[in-house]
Each structure stands twice: as structure tokens, then as C-alpha cells.
C-alpha positions, 0 to 999 in steps of 0.5 A: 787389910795392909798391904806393902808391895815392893817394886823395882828390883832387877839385874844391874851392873856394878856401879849401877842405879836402882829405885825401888818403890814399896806402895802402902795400904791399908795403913793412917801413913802419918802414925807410921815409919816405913823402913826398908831391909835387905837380906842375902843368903845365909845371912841375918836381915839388915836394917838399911833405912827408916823415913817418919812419914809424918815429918819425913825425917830419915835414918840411915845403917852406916853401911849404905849412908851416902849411896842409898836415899829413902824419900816418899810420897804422899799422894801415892803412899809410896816410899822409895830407896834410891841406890846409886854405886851399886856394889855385888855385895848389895845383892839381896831381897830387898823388903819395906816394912812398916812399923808405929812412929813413936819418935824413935828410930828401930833399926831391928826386924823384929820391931816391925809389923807389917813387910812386903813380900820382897824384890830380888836385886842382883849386882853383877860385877 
């Protein structure tokens, strides 16, 4: 059975730090990319970054290239996003997904499998 728990979210200023930790089982981690999304009311779910297990290569959306930095580890088959300058407008559930690495980056939801059930981050301004 798999399963991706997400932990980390919370209340931050703006300006603040977070690191959010999504926890994998139930998957071979090294066939996989995991991916991390956020989604804000009323709006589409956004691709924020992606991370090859196996290589550890990354991919960023341009929208949050420089602030957030996806990193994993693999004794604890938990991958992390580190977001630093944090903006009110990055208030959304946060979800990491995990998909089959065929050496191409997916940046849809869609083309996902498997997502954790989401943690809530909220930047006040």
C-alpha cells in the first residue's frame, strides 16, 4: 500500500521559512520522481518542483526557482521543500506526489499517481 504523509505546514510571517517533509512507503523510491504541488482556493493545482530519486536531479516551476529547494533522504524515503521568502501569496495546501521516472520531468498533476492528503501553509503579511 503507499502512502505519502506530508508534514511541516503551519502559520509563518511573511519573509519567513518553512520545511515541509512528505514521508513515502510502499513505493522502490529509486523508479520514482516525487513532486511537490500547491493549490490555493479557487485555483488550478500548480506544479512547484520535482526530484529523480535515483539521480537526485531537480526541477523547479520558475515561479518559485530560487526561494524553495527540494532535497530527499534516502535512509528515511522523505523528501523535503525548503521555502525561505516566504510571500502571502504562497498560502496553499501543499501536496507531494509521486509518479515513475522515465528521465523526463512532469510538471502536470495529472501525471501523477499517488499524493499525500495535503498540509495547509499560511503566510500572513
Amino acid at each position: 500500500q503507499v502512502q505519502l504523509v506530508e508534514s511541516g505546514g503551519g502559520l509563518v510571517q511573511a519573509g519567513g521559512s518553512l520545511r515541509l517533509s512528505c514521508a513515502a512507503s510502499g513505493l522502490t523510491l529509486r523508479n520514482y520522481a516525487m513532486g511537490w504541488f500547491r493549490q490555493a482556493p479557487g485555483n488550478a493545482r500548480e506544479f512547484l518542483s520535482v526530484i529523480a530519486w535515483s539521480a537526485g536531479s531537480t526541477y523547479y516551476a520558475d515561479s518559485v526557482k530560487g526561494r524553495f529547494t527540494i532535497s530527499k533522504d534516502n535512509a528515511k524515503n522523505t523528501v523535503y521543500l525548503q521555502m525561505n521568502s516566504l510571500k502571502p501569496e504562497d498560502t496553499a495546501v501543499y501536496y507531494c506526489a509521486a509518479r515513475w521516472y522515465g528521465g523526463f520531468w512532469h510538471t502536470s498533476w495529472s501525471d501523477y499517481n499517488y499524493w499525500g492528503q495535503g498540509t495547509q501553509v499560511t503566510v500572513s503579511s
